[in-house]
C-alpha positions, 0 to 999 in steps of 0.5 A: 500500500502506497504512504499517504502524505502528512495529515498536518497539524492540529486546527485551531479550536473555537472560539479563542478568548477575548483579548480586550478584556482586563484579566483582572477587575478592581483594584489589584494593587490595594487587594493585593495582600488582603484576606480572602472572604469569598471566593465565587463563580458567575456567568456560568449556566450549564457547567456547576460552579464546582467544576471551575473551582476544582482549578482554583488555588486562590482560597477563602481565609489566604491573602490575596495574590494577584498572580495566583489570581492569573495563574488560576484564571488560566486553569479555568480557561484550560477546562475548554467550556468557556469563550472568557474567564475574567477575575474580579477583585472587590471589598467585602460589605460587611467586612470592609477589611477583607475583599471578595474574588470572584471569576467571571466565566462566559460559556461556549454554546452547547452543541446542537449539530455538527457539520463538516465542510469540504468533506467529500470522500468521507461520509458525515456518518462514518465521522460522527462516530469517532467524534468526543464532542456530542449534541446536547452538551457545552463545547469544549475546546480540548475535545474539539482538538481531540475530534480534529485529529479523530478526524485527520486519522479516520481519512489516512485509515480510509486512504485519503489525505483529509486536513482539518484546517478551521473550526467554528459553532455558529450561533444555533449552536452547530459545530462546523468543521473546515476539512481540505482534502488533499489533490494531486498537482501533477502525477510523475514517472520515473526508472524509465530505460526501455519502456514507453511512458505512454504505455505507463500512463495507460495503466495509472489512473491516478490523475492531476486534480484527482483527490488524493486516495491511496486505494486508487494508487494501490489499483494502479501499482497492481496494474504496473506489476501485472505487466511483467516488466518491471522488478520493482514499483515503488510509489512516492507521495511529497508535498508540493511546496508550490500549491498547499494542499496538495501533493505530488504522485511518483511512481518509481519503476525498475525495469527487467529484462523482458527479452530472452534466448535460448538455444541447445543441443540434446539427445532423445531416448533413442540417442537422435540429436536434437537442437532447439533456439527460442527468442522471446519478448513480451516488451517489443519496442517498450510498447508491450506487444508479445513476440516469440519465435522457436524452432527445433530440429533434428529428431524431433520438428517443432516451430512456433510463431506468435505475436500479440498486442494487449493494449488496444483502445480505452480499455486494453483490448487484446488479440494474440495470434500463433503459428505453430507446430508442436509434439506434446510428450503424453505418459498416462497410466492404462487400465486393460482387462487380460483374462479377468484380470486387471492389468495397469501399466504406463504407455507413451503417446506423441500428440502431434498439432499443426496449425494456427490460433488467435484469441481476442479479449474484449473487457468491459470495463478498465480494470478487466474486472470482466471480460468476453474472450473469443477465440479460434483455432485451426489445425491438424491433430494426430495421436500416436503410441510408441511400443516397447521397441520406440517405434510408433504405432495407431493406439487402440482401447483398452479391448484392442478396438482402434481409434481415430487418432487423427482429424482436423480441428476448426473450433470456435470458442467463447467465454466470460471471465470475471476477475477481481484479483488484487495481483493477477501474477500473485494473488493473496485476495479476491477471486476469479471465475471463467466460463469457455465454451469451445465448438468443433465444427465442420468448417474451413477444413475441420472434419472434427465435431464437438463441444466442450464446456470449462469452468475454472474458479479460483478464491484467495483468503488473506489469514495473516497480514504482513510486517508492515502496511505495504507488504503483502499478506504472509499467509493466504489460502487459496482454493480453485476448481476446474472442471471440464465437460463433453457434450458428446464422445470426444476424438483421443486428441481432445480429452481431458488429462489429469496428473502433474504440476497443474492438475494432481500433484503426486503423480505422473503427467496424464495420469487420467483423460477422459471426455470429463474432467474435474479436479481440486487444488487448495494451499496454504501459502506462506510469504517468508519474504517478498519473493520466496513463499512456502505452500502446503497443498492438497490436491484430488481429481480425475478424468473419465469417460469415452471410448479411450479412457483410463477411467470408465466412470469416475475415480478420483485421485488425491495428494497432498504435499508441500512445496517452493515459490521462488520470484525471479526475473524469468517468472515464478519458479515452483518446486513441489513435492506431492505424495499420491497413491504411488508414493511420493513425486516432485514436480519442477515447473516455471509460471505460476499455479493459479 
């Protein structure tokens, strides 16, 4: 949470004691000295006589002193009820030796109502309580200070910057305040190397002019982080000694690396060489567009080409375009009847996809709070299995019948999504909530019809806040569960997978498909420091249904374990540990869970 600026000091307090009354009636110098016969109290109606002389020292019986005399005037002030004290000094009538003091107290109007002026980001109904002052009572200065700084402290709590700079009770008795809420003069940028400020200036929100409010810049400091290009965003909020009453707004930014390359040589199963090069930038010309492009050889013939651009119109519309061509390595577990007998073992499948994609964003509000997502791809699919021996054959069923393990796909997908996450890259509170529907059709070359529907929804429960105001929360639950459905029999190269890092920790990838899916994950994350957070986890799941299934109805799978999260400048690093029915499995991913 950013800093907000000082509150100020205390207002003055009404309404300030006269200054051209004598603050002594009589004649001091022939009372000074003489014997006291009385001590009294007028002009006061409402507080009791007793009240006031609780202040004073001055006593029947002891000699008059002209400064003690002042010395107690001064103490009856400090009660606060009163707009005047005066003290009077005046011989006795029936003892003409003596003198009689006497303090003349003039009160404060008793509170009939209050009224806050200038007031505008703080309802009057969330200050009357954390005032001392009530209606139907003497104003008291003291308390009325007290109420000022009540009042100063109840705008920081809420994130505003609220001085009370005047007081005053008008003549029916209402006790006005005078507050000035603090503006923003001018909103600077500074740590700028690479990226655009224009694309910055996007994000903030925060404006010149704009009443001060440190949830407003909270929204925007999330925003900064969530664009990935930046290690550090630290806001500063100064005085501007040019306009009082108003404050300057920076937003300090560090910069990381966004552009990486990468390239090697390796060997497959079967001692096959392999090279691969990627390069990859999610800040292209500091203007945030996504570029990648990677290739490999050899073995194994992969390409990837993808370009896409977040940041279209008032409310960042997005689109992203891909061409690719890509093996996805699959290892799950079948489950064959041999005899009577049940017979489980692990196979390996090679998915090969051939094509193109594009997805657009489309929010409906600033903050992609809520947002349409529309998307389609085109490509060719093939699923094959490889033997004992490595080579590649046609996968069948469990009972030996052959499948259709290959097709071509133009599907058209919808959804909504409706996120309201404090940080999108690591979240500690809020939700998230998704709904896609995907339709294969035949069309623009697809010969592969189907429907599938997805739900995703994801909640975040901050349990423990952090050392200080501006850091994260240190312990967080979070909760997500996915689930997939097919509104008919799916090919084997659109099922569902449970197993691994994403889905059910403790086992191995593709552990289960199926033509449904659902499954689980809740952790308790630990925050050590900014960047490092332990989690414990519990996971459970499946997948079923279909002619090439590993389940037939549904049989979910459980783990539990713990594990590491590591922020660092290529993303999130997780390493987990999970414990399933087949004992214990680690897992090692970069990105995030959920």
């Amino acid at each position: 949470d950013p800093p907000s600026p000082p509150s100020g000091a205390t207002a003055p307090v009404p309404p300030a004691p006269a200054t051209d009354l004598p603050p002594i009636i009589g004649n001091v110098a022939e009372a000074e000295g003489r014997e006291i016969s009385d001590v009294r109290v007028v002009g006061n109606r409402v507080i009791p006589a007793e009240t006031v002389l609780t202040q004073v020292r001055t006593q029947r019986g002891a000699a008059f002193s002209a400064r003690q005399a002042e010395l107690d005037r001064g103490r009856v002030g400090q009660l606060g009820f009163f707009a005047t004290v005066q003290s009077q000094v005046a011989p006795d009538p029936e003892q003409p030796n003596k003198i009689i003091v006497t303090f003349i107290v003039v009160e404060n109007r008793v509170i009939n109502a209050f009224r806050f002026e200038g007031a505008t980001m703080v309802q009057t109904a969330d200050i009357l309580p954390v005032l001392t002052s009530k209606i139907g009572v003497v104003l008291n200065t003291n308390t009325v200070g007290q109420d000022t700084q009540a009042i100063q402290k109840l705008f920081t709590d809420k994130g505003y910057a609220g001085l009370v700079t005047d007081t005053r009770i008008e003549d029916d008795g209402t006790l006005v305040y005078i507050i000035q809420e603090a503006r923003v003069s001018r909103v600077e940028i500074s740590g700028l190397k690479k990226t655009r400020s224009s694309l910055i200036r996007r994000q903030i929100r925060v404006k010149s002019g704009d009443i001060f409010d440190t949830s407003k810049m909270r929204r925007d400091l999330n925003r900064l982080f969530d664009l990935g290009f930046f290690e550090d965003v630290t806001p500063r909020v100064t005085d501007d000694p040019n306009l009082p009453g108003s404050v300057i707004v920076e937003y300090v930014l560090k910069e990381k690396r966004t552009g990486q390359v990468s390239f090697g040589v390796g060997f497959d199963s079967r001692s096959r060489i392999t090279g691969f090069a990627t390069v990859q930038e999610s800040n292209l010309g500091g203007r945030g567009r996504r570029a990648l492009a990677s290739i490999e050889t050899g073995a194994r013939r992969n390409y990837e080409l993808s370009y896409g651009n977040p940041f279209i119109g008032d409310k960042n519309a997005s689109y992203d375009i891909s061409l690719y061509s890509r093996t996805i390595y699959r290892e799950p577990r079948l489950i064959r009847q041999l005899g009577g007998n049940t017979d489980t073992t692990n196979v390996s499948f090679e998915e090969q996809r051939t094509g193109a994609r594009i997805n657009f964003t489309k929010p409906l509000d600033y903050e992609r709070n809520r947002t349409f997502l529309y998307g389609y791809r085109n490509e060719s699919a093939k699923l094959q299995q490889r033997n004992s021996d490595g080579d590649l054959t046609e996968p069948v069923t469990s009972d030996g019948r052959p499948l259709r393990s290959s097709g071509k796909i133009s599907a058209f997908s919808a959804g909504f999504l409706r996120d309201v996450r404090d940080l999108r890259m690591d979240p500690s509170r809020g939700s998230r909530q998704q709904i896609i529907v995907e339709k294969g059709i035949n069309f623009l070359g697809g010969d592969t019809s189907f429907t599938k529907l997805d739900l995703d929804l994801r909640n975040y429960i901050p349990l423990m806040k952090g050392e200080k105001a501006t850091d994260q929360p240190k312990l967080v639950f979070a909760s997500r569960f996915v689930a997939g459905k097919s509104l008919k029999q799916l090919p084997a190269f659109e099922q569902y997978y449970i197993g691994g890092s994403d889905t059910v920790r403790g086992y191995n990838i593709d552990q289960q498909f199926g033509d449904n899916q659902f499954y689980g994950n809740l952790e308790l994350r630990y925050r050590f420091q900014s960047k490092i957070q332990v989690v414990g986890f519990f996971d459970a799941g499946t997948a079923f249904g279909g002619d090439f299934s590993s389940n037939a109805k549904s049989n979910a799978i459980t783990s539990f374990g713990a594990g590491l999260r590591l922020q660092t400048p290529i993303g999130p690093i997780r390493l987990d540990l999970g414990k399933g029915d087949d004992g214990v499995r680690t897992h090692f991913a970069i990105g995030p869970t959920f």
